[in-house]
C-alpha positions, 0 to 999 in steps of 0.5 A: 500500500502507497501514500502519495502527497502532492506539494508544489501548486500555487499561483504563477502568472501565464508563462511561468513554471512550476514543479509539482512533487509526488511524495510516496511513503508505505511503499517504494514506486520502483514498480508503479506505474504514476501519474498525473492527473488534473480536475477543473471546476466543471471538468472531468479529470484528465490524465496529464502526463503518465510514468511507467516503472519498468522502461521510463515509458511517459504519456503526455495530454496534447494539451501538455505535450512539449511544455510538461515533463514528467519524471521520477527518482527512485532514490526519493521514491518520488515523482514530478511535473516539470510545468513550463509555459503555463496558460491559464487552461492548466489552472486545476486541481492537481492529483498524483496516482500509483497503481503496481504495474509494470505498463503505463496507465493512462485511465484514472480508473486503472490506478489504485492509489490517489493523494490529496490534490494540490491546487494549480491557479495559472492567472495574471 
């Protein structure tokens, strides 16, 4: 079993960066799968950018691709968003998610694990 705390969210004008952690404890993610995920008022939570445990296979929304990186440090058990050229768009409730799997998963319902959430707001 994982527990998984996001930290990094905040407020950060259009064009800027952020770097969102995923914290995990309970477990190593050596090998789960992670991902991010995102929920706007209104919308439907959408997979951001996804990790996998065995080769370092990543996913990316095309809303995200080329501005967000994903990566992950085993050493800290840990996982990022590397969020660059943010637009207001990418304002959201930020989640982490780890499911024990050795593929990349792109559906919230495929990961078992979920943390709290940190709050994004993308606004001049």
């Amino acid at each position: 079993q994982v527990q998984l705390v996001e930290s990094g969210g905040g407020l950060v004008q259009p064009g800027g960066s952020l770097r969102l952690s995923c914290a995990a404890s309970g477990s190593t993610l050596d090998y789960y799968a992670v991902g991010w995920f995102r929920q706007a008022p209104g919308k439907e939570r959408e997979a951001v950018s996804c990790i996998s445990s065995s080769d370092g296979s990543t996913y990316y929304a095309d809303s995200v691709k080329g501005r967000f990186t994903i990566s992950r440090d085993n050493a800290k058990n840990a996982v990022y968003l590397h969020m660059n050229s943010l637009k207001p768009e990418d304002t959201a409730v930020y989640y982490c998610a780890a499911a024990p799997a050795p593929i990349l998963l792109r559906l919230p319902g495929e990961y078992d694990y979920w943390g709290q959430g940190t709050q994004v707001t993308v606004s001049s």
